[in-house]
HTML snippet that shows the backbone in 3Dmol.js (N, CA, C, O; Angstrom):
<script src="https://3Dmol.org/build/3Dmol-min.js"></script>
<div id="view" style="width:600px;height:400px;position:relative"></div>
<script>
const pdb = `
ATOM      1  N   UNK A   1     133.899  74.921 110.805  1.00  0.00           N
ATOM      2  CA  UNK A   1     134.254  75.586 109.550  1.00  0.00           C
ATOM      3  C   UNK A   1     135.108  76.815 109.858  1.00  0.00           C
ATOM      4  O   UNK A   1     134.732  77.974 109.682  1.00  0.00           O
ATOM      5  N   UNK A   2     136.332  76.429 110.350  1.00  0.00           N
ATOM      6  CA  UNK A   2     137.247  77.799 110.486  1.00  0.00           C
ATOM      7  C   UNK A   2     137.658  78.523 109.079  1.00  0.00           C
ATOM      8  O   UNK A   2     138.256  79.597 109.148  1.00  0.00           O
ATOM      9  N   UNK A   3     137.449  78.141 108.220  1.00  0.00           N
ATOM     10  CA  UNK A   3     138.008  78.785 106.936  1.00  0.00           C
ATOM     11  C   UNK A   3     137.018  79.707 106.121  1.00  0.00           C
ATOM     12  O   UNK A   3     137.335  80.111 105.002  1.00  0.00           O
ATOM     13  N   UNK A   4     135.393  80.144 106.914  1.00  0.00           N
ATOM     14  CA  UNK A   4     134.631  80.852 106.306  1.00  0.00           C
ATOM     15  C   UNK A   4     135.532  82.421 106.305  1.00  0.00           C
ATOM     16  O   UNK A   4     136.742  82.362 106.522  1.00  0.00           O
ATOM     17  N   UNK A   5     135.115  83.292 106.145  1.00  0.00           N
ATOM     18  CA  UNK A   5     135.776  84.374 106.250  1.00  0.00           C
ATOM     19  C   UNK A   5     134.608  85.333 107.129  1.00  0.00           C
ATOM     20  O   UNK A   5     133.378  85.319 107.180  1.00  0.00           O
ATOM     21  N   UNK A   6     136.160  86.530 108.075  1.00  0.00           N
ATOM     22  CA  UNK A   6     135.087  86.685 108.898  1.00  0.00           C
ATOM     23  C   UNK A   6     134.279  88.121 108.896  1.00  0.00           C
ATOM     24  O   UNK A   6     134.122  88.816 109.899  1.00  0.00           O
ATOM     25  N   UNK A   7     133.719  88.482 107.357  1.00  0.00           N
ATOM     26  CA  UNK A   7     132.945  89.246 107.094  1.00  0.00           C
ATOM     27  C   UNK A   7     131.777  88.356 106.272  1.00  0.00           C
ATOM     28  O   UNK A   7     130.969  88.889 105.512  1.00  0.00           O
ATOM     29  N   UNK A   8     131.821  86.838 106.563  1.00  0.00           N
ATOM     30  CA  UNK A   8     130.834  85.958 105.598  1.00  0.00           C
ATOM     31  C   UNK A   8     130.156  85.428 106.786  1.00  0.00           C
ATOM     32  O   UNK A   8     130.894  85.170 107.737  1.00  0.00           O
ATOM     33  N   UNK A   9     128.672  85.175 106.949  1.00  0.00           N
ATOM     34  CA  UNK A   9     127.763  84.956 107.405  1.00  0.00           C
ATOM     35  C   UNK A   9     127.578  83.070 107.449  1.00  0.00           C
ATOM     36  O   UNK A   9     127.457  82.680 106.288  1.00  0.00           O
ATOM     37  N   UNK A  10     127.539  82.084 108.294  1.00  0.00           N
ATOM     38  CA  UNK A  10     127.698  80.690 107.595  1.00  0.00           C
ATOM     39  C   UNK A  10     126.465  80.535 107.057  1.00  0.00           C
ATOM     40  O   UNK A  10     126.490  79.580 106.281  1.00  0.00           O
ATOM     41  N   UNK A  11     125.063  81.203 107.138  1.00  0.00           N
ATOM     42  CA  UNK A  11     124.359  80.958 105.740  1.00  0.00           C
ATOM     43  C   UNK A  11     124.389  81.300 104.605  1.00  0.00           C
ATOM     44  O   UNK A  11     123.775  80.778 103.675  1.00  0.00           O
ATOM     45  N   UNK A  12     125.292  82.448 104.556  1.00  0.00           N
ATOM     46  CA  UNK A  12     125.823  82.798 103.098  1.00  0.00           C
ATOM     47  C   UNK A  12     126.584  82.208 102.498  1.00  0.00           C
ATOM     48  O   UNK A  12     126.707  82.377 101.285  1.00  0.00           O
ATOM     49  N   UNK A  13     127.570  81.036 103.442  1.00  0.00           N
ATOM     50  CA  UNK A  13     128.371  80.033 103.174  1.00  0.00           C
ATOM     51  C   UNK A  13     127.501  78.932 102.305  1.00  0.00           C
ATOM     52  O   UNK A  13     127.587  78.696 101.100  1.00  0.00           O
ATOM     53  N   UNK A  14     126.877  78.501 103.015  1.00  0.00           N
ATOM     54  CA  UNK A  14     126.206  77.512 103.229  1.00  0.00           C
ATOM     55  C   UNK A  14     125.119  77.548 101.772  1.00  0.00           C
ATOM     56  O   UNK A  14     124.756  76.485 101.268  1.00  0.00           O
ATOM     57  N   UNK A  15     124.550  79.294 101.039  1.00  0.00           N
ATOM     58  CA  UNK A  15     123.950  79.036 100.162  1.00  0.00           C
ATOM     59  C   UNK A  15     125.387  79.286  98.537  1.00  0.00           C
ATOM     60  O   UNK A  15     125.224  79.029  97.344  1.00  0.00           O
ATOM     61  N   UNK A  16     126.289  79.699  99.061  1.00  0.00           N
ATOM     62  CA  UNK A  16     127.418  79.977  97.677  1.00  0.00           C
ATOM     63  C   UNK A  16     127.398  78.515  98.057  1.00  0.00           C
ATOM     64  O   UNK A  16     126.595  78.097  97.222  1.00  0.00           O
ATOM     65  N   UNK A  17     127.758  77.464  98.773  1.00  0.00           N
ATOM     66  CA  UNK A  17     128.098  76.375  98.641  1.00  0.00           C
ATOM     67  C   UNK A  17     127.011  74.990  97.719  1.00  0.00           C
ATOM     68  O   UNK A  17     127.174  73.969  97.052  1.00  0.00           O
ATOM     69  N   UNK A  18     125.838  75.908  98.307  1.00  0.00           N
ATOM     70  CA  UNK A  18     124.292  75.361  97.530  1.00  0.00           C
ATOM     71  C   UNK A  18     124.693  75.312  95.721  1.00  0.00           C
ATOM     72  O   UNK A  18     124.805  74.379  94.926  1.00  0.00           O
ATOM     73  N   UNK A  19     124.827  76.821  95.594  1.00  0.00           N
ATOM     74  CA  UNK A  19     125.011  77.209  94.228  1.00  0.00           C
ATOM     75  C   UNK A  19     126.097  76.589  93.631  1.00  0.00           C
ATOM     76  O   UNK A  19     125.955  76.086  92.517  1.00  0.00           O
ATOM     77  N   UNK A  20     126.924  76.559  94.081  1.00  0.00           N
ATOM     78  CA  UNK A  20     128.235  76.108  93.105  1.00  0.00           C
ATOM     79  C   UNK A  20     127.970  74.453  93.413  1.00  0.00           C
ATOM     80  O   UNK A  20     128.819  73.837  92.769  1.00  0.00           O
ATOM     81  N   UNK A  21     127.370  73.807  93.931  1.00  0.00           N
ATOM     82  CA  UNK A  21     126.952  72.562  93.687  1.00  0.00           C
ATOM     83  C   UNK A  21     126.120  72.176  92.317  1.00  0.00           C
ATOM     84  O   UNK A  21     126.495  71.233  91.619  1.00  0.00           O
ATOM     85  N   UNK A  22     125.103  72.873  92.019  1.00  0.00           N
ATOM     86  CA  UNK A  22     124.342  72.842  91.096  1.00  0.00           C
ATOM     87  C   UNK A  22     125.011  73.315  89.725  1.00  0.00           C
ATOM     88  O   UNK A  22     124.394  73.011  88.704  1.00  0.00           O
ATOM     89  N   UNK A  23     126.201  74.024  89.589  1.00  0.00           N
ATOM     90  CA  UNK A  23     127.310  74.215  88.849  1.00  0.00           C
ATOM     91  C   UNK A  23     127.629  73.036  88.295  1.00  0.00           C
ATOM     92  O   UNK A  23     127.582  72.005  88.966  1.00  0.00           O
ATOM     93  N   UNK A  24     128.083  73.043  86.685  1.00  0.00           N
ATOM     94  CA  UNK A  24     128.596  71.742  85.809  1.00  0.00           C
ATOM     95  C   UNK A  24     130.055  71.979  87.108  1.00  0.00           C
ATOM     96  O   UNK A  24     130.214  72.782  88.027  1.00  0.00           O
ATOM     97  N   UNK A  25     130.761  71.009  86.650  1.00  0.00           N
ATOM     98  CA  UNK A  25     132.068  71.019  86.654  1.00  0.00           C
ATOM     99  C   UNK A  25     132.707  72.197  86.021  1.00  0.00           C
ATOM    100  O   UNK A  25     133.334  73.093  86.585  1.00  0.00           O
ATOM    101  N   UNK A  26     132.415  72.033  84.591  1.00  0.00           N
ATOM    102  CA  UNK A  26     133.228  73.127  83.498  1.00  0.00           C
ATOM    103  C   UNK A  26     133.090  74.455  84.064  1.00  0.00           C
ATOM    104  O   UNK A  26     134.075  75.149  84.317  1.00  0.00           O
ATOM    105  N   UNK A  27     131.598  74.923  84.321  1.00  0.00           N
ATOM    106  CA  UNK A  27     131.622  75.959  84.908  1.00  0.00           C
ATOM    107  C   UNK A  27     132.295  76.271  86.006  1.00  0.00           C
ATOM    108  O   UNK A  27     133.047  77.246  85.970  1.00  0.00           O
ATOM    109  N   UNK A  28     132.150  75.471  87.245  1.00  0.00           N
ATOM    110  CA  UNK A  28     133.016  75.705  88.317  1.00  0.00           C
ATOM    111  C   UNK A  28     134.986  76.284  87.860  1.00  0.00           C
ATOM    112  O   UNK A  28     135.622  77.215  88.353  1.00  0.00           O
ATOM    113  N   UNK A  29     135.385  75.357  86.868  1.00  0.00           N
ATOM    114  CA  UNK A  29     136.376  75.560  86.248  1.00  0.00           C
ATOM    115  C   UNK A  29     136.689  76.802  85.967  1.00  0.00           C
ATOM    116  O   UNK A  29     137.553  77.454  86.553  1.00  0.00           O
ATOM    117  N   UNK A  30     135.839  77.269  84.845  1.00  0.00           N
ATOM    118  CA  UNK A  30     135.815  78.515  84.245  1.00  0.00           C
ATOM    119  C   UNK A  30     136.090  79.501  85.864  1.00  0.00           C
ATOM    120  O   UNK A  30     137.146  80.034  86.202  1.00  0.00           O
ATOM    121  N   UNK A  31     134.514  79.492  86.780  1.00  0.00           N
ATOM    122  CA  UNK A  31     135.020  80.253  87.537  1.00  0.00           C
ATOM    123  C   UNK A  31     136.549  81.080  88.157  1.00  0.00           C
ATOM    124  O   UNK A  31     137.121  82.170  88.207  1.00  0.00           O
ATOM    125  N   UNK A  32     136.692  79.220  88.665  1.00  0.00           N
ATOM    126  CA  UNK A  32     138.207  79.374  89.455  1.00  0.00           C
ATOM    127  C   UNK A  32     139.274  79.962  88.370  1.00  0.00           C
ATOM    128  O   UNK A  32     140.056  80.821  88.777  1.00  0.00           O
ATOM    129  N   UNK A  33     139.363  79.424  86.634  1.00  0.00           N
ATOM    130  CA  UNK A  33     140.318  80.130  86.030  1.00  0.00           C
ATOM    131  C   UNK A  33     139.699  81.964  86.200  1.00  0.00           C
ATOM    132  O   UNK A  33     140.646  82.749  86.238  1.00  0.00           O
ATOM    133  N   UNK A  34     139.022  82.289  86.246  1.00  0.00           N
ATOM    134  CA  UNK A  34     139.050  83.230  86.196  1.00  0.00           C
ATOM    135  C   UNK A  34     139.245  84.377  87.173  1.00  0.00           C
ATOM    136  O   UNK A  34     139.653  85.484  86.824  1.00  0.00           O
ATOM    137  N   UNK A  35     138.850  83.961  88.725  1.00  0.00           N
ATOM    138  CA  UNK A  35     139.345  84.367  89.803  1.00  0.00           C
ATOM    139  C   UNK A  35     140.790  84.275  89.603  1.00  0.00           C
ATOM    140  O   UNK A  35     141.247  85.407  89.448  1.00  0.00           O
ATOM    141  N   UNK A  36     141.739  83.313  89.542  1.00  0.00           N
ATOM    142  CA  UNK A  36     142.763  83.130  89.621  1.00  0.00           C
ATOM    143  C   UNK A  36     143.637  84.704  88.862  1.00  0.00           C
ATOM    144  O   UNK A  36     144.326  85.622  89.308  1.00  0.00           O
ATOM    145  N   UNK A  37     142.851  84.107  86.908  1.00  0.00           N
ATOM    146  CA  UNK A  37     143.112  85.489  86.723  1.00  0.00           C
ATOM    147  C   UNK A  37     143.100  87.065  87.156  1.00  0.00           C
ATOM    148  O   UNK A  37     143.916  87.903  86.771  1.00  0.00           O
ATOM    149  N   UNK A  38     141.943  87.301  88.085  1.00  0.00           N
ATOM    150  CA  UNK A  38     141.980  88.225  88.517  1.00  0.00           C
ATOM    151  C   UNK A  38     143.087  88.582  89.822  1.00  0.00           C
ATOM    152  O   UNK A  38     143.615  89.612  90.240  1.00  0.00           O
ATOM    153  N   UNK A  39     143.110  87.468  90.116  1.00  0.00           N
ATOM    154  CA  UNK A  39     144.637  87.462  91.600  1.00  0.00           C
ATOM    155  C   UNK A  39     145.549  87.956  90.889  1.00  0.00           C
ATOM    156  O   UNK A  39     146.052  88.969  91.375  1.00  0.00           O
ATOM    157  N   UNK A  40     146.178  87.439  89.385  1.00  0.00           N
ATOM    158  CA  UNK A  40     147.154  87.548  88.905  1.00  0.00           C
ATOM    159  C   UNK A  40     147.331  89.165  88.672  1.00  0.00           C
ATOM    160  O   UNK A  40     148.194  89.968  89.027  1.00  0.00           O
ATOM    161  N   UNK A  41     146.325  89.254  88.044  1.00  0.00           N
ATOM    162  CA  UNK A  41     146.565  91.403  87.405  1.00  0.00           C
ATOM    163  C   UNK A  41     146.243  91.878  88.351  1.00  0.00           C
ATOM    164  O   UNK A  41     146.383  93.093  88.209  1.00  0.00           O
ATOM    165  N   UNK A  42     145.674  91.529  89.794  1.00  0.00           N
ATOM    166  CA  UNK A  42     145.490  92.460  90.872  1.00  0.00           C
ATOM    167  C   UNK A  42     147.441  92.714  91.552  1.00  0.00           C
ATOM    168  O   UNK A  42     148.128  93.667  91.918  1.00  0.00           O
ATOM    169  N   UNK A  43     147.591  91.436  91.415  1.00  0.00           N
ATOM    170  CA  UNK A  43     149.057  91.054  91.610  1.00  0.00           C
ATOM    171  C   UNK A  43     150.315  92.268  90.938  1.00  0.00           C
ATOM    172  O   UNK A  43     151.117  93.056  91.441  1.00  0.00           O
ATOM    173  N   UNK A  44     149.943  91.884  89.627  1.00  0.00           N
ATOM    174  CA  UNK A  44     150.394  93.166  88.693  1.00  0.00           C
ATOM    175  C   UNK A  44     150.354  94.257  88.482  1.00  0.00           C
ATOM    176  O   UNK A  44     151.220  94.857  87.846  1.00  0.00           O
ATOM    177  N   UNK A  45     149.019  94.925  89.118  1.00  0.00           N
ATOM    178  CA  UNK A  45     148.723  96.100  89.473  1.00  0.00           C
ATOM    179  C   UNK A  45     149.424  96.449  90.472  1.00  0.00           C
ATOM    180  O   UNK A  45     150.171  97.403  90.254  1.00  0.00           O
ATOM    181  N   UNK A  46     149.452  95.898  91.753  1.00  0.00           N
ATOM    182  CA  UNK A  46     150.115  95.980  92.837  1.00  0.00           C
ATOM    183  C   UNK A  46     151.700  95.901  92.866  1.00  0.00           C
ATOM    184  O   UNK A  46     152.311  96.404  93.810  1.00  0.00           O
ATOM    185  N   UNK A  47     152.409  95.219  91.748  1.00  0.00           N
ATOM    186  CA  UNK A  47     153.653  95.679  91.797  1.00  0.00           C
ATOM    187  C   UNK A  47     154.122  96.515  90.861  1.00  0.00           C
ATOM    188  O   UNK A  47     155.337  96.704  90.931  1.00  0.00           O
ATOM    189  N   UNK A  48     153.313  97.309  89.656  1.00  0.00           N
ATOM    190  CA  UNK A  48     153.387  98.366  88.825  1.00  0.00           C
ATOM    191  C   UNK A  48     153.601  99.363  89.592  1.00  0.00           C
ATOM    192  O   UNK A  48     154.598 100.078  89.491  1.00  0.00           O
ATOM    193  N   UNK A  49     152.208  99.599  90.889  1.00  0.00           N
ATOM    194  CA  UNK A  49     152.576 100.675  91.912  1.00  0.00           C
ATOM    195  C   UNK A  49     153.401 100.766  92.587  1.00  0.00           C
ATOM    196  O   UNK A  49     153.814 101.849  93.002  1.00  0.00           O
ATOM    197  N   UNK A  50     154.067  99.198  93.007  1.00  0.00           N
ATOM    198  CA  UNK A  50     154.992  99.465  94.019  1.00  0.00           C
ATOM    199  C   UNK A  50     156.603  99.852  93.071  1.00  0.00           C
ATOM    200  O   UNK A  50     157.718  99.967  93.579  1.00  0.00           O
ATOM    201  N   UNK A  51     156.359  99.943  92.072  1.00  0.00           N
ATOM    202  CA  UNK A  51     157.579  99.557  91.216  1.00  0.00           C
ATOM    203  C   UNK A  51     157.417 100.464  89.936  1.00  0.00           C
ATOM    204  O   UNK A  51     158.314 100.263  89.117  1.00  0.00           O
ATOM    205  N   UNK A  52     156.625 101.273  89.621  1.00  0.00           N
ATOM    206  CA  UNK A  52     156.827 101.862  88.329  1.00  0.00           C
ATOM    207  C   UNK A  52     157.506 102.226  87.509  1.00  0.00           C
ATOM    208  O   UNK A  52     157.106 102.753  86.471  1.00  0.00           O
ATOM    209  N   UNK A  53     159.082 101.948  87.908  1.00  0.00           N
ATOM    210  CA  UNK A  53     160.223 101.781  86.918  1.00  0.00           C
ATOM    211  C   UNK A  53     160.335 100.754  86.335  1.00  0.00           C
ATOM    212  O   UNK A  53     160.786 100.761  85.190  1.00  0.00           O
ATOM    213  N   UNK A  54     159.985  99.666  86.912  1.00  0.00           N
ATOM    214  CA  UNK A  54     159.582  98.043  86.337  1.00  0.00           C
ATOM    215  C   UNK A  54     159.630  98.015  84.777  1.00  0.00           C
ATOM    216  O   UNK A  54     158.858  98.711  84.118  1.00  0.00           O
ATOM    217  N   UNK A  55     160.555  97.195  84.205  1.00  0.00           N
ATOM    218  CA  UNK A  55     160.013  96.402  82.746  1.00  0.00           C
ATOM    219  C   UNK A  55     158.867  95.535  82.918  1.00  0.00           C
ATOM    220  O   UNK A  55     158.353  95.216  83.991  1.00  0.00           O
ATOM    221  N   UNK A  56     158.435  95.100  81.472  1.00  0.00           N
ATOM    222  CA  UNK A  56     157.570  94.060  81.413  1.00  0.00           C
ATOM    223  C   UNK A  56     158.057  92.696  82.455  1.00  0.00           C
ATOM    224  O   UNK A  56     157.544  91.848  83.184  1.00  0.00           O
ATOM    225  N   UNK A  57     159.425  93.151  81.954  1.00  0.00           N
ATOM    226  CA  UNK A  57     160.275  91.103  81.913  1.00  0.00           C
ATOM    227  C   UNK A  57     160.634  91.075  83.712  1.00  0.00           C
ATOM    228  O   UNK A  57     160.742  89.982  84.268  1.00  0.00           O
ATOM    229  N   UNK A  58     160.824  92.616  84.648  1.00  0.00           N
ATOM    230  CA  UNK A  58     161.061  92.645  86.275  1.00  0.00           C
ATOM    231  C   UNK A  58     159.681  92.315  86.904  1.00  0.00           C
ATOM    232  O   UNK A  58     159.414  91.754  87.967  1.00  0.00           O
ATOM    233  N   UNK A  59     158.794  92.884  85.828  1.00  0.00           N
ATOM    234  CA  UNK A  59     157.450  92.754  86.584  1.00  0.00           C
ATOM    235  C   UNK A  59     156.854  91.116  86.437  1.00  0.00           C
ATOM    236  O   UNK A  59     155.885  90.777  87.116  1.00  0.00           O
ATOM    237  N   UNK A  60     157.384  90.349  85.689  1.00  0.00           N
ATOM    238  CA  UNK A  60     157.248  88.548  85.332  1.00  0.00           C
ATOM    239  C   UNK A  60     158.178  88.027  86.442  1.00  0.00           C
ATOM    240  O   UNK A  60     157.836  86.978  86.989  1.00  0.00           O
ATOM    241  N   UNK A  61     159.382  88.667  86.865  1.00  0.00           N
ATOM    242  CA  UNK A  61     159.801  88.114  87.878  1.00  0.00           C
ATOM    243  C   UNK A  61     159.672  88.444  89.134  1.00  0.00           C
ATOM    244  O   UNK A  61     159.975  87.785  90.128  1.00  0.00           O
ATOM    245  N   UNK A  62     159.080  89.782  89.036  1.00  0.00           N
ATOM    246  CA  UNK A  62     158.676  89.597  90.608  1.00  0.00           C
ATOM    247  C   UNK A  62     157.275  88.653  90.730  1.00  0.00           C
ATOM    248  O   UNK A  62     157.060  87.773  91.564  1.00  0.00           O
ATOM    249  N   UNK A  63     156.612  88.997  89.911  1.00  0.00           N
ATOM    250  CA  UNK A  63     155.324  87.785  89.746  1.00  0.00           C
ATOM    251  C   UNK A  63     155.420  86.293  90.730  1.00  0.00           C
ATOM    252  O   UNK A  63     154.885  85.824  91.735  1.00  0.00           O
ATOM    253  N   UNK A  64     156.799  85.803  89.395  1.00  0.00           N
ATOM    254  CA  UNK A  64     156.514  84.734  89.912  1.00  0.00           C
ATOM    255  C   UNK A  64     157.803  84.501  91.386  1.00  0.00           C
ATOM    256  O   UNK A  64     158.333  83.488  91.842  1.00  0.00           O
ATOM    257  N   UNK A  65     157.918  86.072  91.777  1.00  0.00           N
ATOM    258  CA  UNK A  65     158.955  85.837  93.184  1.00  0.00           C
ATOM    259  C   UNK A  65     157.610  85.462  94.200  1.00  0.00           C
ATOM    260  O   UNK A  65     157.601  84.483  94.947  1.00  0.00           O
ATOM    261  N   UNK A  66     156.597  86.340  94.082  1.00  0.00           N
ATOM    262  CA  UNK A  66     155.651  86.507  94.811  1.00  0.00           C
ATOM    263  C   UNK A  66     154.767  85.088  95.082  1.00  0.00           C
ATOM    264  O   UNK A  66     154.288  84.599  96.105  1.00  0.00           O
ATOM    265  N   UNK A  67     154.786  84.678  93.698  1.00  0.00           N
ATOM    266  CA  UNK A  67     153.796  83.304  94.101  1.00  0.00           C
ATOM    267  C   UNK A  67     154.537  81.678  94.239  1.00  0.00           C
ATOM    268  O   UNK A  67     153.928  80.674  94.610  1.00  0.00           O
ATOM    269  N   UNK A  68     156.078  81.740  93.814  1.00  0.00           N
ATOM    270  CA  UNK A  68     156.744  80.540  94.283  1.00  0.00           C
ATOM    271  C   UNK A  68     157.390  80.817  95.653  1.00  0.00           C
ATOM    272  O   UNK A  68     157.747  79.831  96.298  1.00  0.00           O
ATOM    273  N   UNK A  69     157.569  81.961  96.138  1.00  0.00           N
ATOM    274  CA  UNK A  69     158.525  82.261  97.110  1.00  0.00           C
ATOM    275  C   UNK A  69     159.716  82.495  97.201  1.00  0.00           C
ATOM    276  O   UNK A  69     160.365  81.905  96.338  1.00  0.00           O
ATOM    277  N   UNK A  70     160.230  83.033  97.797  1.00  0.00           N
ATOM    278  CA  UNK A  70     161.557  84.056  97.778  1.00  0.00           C
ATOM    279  C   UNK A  70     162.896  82.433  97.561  1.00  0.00           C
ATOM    280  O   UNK A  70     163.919  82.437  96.876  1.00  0.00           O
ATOM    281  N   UNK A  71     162.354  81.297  98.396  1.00  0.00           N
ATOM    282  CA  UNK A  71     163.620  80.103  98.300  1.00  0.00           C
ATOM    283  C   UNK A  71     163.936  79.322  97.157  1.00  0.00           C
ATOM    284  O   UNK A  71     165.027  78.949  96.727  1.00  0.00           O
ATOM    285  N   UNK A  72     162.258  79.065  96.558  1.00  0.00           N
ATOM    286  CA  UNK A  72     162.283  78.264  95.147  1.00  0.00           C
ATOM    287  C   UNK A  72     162.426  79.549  93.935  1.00  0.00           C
ATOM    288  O   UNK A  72     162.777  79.440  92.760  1.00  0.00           O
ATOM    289  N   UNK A  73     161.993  80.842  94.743  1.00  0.00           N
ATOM    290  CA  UNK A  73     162.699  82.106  93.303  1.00  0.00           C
ATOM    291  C   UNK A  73     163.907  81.984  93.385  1.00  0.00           C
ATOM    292  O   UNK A  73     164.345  82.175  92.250  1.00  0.00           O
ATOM    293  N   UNK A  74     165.010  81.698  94.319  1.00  0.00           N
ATOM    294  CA  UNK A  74     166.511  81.702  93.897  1.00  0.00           C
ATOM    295  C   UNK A  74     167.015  80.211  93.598  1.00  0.00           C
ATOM    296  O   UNK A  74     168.224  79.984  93.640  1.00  0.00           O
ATOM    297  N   UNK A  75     166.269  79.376  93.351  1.00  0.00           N
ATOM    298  CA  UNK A  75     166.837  78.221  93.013  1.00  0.00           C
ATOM    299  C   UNK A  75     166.510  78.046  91.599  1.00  0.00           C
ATOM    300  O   UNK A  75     167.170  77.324  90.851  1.00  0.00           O
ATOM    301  N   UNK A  76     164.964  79.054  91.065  1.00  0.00           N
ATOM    302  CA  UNK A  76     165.055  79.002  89.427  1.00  0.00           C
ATOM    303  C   UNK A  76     165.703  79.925  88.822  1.00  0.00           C
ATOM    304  O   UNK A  76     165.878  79.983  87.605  1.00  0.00           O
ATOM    305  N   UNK A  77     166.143  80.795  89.740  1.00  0.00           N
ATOM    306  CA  UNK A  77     167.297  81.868  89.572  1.00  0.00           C
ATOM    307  C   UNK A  77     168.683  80.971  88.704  1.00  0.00           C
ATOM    308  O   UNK A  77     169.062  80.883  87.536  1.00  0.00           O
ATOM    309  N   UNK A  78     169.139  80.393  90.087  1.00  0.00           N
ATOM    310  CA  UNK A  78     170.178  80.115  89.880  1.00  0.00           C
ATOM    311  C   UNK A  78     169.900  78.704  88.555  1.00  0.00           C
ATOM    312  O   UNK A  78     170.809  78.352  87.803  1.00  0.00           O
ATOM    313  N   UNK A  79     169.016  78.315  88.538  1.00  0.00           N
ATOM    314  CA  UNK A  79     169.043  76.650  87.451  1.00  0.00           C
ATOM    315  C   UNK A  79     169.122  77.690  86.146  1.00  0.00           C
ATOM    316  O   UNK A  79     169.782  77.356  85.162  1.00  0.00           O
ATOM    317  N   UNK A  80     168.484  78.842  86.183  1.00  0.00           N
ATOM    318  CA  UNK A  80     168.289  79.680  84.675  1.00  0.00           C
ATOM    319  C   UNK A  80     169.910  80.591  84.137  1.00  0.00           C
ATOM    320  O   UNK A  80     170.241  81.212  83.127  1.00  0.00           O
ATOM    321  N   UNK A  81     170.515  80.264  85.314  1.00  0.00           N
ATOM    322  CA  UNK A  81     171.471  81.133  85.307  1.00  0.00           C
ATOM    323  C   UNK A  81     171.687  82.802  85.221  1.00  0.00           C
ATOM    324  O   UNK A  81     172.650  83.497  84.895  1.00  0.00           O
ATOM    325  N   UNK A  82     170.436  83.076  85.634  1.00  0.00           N
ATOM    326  CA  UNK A  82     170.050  84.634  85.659  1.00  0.00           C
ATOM    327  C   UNK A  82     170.930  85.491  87.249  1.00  0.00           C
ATOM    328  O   UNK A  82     171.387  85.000  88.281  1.00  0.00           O
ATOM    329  N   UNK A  83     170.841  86.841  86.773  1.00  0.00           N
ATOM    330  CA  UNK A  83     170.816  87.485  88.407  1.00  0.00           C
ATOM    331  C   UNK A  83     172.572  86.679  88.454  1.00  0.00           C
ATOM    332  O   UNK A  83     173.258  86.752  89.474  1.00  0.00           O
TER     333      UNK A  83
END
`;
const viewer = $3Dmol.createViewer("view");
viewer.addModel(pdb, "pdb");
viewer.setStyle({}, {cartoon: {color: "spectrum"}});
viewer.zoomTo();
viewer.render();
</script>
């Protein structure tokens, strides 16, 4: 199990893995949408600071520079005809 993390214990693995078994589906769902959400505004937070001159609409594109990557951000660049 190389992918535990290495401030996580593998029985602490081993019982979050217990728990989220006994989890509906839906719930598991809910979870992950909601972590996700929290990546996203931690995301946003993090480039407000790095950027506080930022618009709404620079801070949506660095967003999604950050999570498609700098090669597929200039190829929806260029298909949008932006920049």
């Amino acid at each position: 199990m190389n992918w535990i993390p290495r401030d996580t214990t593998i029985e602490a693995v081993r019982k979050q893995i217990e728990i989220l078994r006994k989890m509906s589906s839906q719930k598991r769902a809910l979870i992950s949408f909601e972590l996700s959400d929290n990546v996203r505004q931690n995301a946003i937070a993090g480039i407000k600071k790095l950027h506080p001159d930022f618009t709404d609409s620079q801070i949506k594109m660095e967003l999604l520079r950050r999570t498609v990557g700098d090669e597929l951000f200039r190829k929806i660049i260029a298909a949008k005809g932006l920049k």
